[in-house]
VOZA-381982 format. One line per 3 residues: number of its first residue (from 1); their letters; for each residue x, y, z of C-alpha. Coordinates in pm, 1 decimal. Layout:
REM VOZA-381982
NUM) A) X/Y/Z  ...
This chain:
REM VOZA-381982
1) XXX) 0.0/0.0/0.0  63.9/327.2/-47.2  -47.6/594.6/182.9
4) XXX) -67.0/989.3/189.1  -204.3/1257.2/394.0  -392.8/1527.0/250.7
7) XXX) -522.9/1837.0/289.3  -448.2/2209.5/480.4  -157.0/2166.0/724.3
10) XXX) -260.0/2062.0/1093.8  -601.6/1916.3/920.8  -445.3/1669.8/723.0
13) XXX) -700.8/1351.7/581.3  -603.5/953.0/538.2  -592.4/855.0/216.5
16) XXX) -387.3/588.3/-31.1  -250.0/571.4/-381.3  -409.3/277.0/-591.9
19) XXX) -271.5/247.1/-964.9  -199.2/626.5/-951.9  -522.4/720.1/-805.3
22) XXX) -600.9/905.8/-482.2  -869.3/778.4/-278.4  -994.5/922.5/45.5
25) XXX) -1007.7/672.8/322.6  -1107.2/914.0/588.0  -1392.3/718.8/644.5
28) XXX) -1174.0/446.1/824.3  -1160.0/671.1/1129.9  -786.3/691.4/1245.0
31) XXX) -539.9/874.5/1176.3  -200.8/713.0/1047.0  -15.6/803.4/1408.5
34) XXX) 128.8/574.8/1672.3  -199.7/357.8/1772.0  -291.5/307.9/1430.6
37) XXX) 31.8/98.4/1346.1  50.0/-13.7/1696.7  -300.8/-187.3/1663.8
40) XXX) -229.7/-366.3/1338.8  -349.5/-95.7/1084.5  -192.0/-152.3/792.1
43) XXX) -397.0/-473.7/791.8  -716.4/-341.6/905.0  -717.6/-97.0/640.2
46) XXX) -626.9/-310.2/397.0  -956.5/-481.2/465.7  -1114.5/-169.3/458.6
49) XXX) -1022.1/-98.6/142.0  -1093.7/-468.7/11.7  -1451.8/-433.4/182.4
52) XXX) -1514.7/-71.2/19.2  -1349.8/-128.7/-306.5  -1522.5/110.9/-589.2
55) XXX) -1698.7/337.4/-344.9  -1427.1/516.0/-166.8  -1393.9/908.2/-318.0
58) XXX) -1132.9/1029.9/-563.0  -870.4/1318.1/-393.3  -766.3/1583.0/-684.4
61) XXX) -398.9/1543.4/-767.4  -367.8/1876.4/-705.9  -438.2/1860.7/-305.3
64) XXX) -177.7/1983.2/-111.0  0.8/1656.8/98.0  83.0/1656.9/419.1
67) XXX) 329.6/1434.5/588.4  232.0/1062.0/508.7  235.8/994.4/881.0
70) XXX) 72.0/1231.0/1158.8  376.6/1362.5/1430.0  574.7/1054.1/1547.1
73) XXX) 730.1/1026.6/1870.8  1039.2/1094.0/1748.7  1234.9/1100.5/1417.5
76) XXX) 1592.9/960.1/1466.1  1878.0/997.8/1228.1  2144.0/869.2/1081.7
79) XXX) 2502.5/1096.8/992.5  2777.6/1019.7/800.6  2629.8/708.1/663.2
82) XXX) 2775.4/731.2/348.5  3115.8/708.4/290.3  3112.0/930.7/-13.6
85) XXX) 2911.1/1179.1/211.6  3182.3/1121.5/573.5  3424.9/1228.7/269.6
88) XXX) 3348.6/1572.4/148.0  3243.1/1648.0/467.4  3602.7/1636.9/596.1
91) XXX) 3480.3/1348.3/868.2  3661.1/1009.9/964.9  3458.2/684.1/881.7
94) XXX) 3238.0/631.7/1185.1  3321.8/262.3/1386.6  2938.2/327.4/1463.2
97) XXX) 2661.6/473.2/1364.3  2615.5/894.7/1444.7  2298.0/909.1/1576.7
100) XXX) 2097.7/1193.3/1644.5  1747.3/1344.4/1704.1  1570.8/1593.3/1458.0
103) XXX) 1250.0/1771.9/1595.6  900.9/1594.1/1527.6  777.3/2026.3/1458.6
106) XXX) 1030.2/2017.7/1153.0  748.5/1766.4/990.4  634.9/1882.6/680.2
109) XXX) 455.5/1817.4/364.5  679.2/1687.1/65.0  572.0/1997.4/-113.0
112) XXX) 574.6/2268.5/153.6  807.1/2568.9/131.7  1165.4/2502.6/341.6
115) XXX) 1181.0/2846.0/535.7  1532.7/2967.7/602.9  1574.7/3025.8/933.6
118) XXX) 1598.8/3345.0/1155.9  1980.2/3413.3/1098.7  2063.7/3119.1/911.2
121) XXX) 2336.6/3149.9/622.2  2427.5/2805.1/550.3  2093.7/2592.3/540.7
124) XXX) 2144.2/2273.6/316.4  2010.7/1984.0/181.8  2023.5/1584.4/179.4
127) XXX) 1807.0/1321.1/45.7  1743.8/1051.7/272.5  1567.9/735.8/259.0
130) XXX) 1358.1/738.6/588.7  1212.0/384.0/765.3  901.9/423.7/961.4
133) XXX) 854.0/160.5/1251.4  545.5/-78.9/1267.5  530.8/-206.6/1624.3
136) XXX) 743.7/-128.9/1965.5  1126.4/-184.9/1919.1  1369.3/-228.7/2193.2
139) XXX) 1681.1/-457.2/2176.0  1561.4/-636.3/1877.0  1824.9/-810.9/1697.5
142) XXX) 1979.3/-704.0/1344.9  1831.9/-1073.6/1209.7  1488.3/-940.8/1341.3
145) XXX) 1502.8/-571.1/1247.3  1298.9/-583.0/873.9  992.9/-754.2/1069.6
148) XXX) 939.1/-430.1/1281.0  937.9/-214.0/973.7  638.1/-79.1/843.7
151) XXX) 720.6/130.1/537.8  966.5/349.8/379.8  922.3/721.2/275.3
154) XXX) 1155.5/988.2/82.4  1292.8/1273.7/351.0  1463.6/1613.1/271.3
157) XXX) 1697.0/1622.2/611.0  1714.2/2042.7/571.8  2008.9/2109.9/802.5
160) XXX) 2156.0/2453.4/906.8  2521.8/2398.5/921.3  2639.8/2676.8/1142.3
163) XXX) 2365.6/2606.1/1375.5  2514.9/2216.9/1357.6  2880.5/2224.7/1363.4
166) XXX) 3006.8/2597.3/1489.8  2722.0/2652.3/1752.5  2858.8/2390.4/2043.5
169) XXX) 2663.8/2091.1/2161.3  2481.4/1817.4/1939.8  2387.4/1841.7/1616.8
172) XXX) 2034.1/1856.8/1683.7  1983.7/2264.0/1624.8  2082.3/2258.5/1311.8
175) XXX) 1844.8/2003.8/1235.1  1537.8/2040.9/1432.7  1421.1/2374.3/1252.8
178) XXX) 1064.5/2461.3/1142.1  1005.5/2304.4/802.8  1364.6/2055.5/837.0
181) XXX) 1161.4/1777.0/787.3  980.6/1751.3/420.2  849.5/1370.7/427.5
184) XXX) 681.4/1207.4/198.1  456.5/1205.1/-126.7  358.3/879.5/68.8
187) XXX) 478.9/596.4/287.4  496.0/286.3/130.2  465.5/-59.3/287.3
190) XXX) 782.9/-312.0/248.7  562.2/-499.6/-42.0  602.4/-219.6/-253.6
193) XXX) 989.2/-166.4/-278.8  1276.3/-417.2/-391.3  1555.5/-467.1/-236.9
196) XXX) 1588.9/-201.2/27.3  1968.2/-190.8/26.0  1988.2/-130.6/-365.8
199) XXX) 1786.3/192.5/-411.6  1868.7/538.1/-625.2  1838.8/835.2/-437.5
202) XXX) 1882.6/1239.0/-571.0  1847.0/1562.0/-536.3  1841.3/1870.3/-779.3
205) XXX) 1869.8/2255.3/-734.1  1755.6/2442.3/-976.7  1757.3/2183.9/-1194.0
208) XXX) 2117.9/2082.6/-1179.3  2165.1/1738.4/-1009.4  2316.9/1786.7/-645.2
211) XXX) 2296.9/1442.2/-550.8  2268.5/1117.8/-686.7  2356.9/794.5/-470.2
214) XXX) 2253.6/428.9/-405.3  2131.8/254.3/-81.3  2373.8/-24.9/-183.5
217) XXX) 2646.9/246.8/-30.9  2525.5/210.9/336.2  2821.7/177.1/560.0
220) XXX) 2525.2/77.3/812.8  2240.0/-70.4/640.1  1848.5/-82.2/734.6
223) XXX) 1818.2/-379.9/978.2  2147.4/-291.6/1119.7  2100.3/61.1/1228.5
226) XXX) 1767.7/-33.0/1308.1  1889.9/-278.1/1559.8  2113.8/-27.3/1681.9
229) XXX) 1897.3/220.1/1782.4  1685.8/7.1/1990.4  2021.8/-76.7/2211.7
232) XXX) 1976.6/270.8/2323.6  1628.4/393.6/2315.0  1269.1/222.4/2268.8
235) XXX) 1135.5/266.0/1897.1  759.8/335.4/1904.7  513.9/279.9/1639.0
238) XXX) 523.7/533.4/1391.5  857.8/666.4/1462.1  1096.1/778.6/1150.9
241) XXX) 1451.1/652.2/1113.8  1654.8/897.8/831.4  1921.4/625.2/735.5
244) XXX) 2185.4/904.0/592.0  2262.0/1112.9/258.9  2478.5/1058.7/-16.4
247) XXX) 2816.6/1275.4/-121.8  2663.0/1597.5/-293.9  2560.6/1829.9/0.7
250) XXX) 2651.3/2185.5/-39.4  2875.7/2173.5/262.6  3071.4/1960.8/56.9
253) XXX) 3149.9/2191.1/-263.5  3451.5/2409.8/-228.5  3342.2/2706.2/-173.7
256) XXX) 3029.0/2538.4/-4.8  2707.9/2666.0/-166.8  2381.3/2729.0/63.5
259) XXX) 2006.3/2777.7/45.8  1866.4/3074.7/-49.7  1548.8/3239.6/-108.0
262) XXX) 1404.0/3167.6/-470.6  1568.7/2812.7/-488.7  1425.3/2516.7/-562.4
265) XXX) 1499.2/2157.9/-479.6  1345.6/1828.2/-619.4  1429.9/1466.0/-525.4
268) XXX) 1314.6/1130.6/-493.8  1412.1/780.3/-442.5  1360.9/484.4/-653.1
271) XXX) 1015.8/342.0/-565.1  898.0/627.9/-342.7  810.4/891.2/-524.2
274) XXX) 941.4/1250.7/-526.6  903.0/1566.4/-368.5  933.6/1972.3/-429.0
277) XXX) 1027.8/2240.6/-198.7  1092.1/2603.0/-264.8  1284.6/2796.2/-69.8
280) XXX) 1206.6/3094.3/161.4  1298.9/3317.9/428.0  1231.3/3348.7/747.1
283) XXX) 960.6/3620.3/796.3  874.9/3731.3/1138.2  433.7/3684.2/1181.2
């Protein structure tokens, strides 16, 4: 299955993508959050759909989409999980996985408008493949790690630079800002992608490709850094893992090149889709 959110942001409708089409399944009830996949939803709505087949309402391609999943617990993530990527960025090859935590009110819409922050001059891109969890995780072994997944979905990991490396502390200021977190067009369910650990991923701006890697260049792949995590914190339902970008971020040209207002950046991943965002700055409201 494939399934979206739609609608005006913070009002956001279920829905799902058969052959292309949008359908509304608001009329299931539930949102796509943490009970939903907690209480076997995937497979409840799949019967919903099989018991409603031909009745459920069309959605206009043009609706805005929201995040394919409403605000998780917590959306982990993955640096320097490329070795192309630890590269240009000047960084040593991790032993282990750099994890750190990106702010659940960075969620956006895959087509939303990234909004520079409030004295931000080096905000940047990276397409990430992101893993949303299916049911609670905690010390789950790597051999057991796929059966706790319950989709994938394409995620912009917007991250402010200065705020991240020259600022002191963790990473997680220059990632948790309003907007940081386009996901989506939809989350798809295992069924619907190949081989998980063999999957193109890019990233254009302006037009001119920025990125363009392959999952098969993991130094940590899915069910290992899935595994990983849950050594060191509980995984809820619903939760996002952001597995790590490919070599191309603009920290990495020389001089680096940054975000700025009027720019535009597309990108996608095989199987799941792409996604749009323009860039603005911040205005005060």
């Amino acid at each position: 299955m494939k399934l979206i959110r739609w609608g005006s942001a913070d009002q956001e409708k279920t829905g799902v993508i058969i052959n292309d089409l949008w359908y509304d399944t608001s009329a299931f009830g539930e949102d796509y959050n943490e009970q939903f996949f907690q209480n076997d939803g995937l497979n409840r709505l799949e019967s919903f759909l099989k018991n409603n087949e031909g009745t459920l309402p069309t959605i206009s391609a043009d609706t805005r989409l929201g995040s394919p999943i409403a605000r998780p617990s917590k959306i982990v993530c993955i640096g320097l999980n490329y070795a192309d990527h630890a590269k240009e960025t000047g960084a040593a090859m991790p032993p282990e996985p750099v994890v750190f935590m990106k702010s659940t009110t960075a969620l956006t819409g895959p087509f939303d408008n990234i909004v520079i922050p409030k004295n931000s001059v080096k905000t940047d891109w990276e397409v990430e493949l992101a893993v949303v969890i299916g049911k609670k995780a905690s010390y789950i072994e790597e051999a057991d790690a796929l059966d706790y997944v319950a989709g994938y979905v394409l995620h912009n990991d917007v991250s402010e630079r200065e705020f991240q490396m020259e600022r002191n502390g963790t990473w997680d200021k220059g990632k948790g800002c309003d907007t940081f977190a386009p996901l989506g067009p939809f989350l798809a369910t295992p069924d619907e992608i190949g081989d998980v650990d063999n999957l193109r991923l890019w990233l254009t701006l302006n037009g001119k490709t920025m990125q363009d890697g392959n999952t098969s260049n993991f130094i940590f792949n899915v069910p290992f850094v899935i595994a990983y995590i849950s050594q060191f914190m509980t995984l809820l339902p619903g939760d996002v893992i952001s597995t790590g970008t490919p070599a191309g971020v603009g920290l990495g040209f020389k001089p680096p090149i940054y975000l700025k207002e009027g720019d535009v950046v597309e990108l996608g991943i095989d199987g799941l889709g792409t996604s749009k965002q323009y860039v603005k700055s911040y205005v005060k409201d």
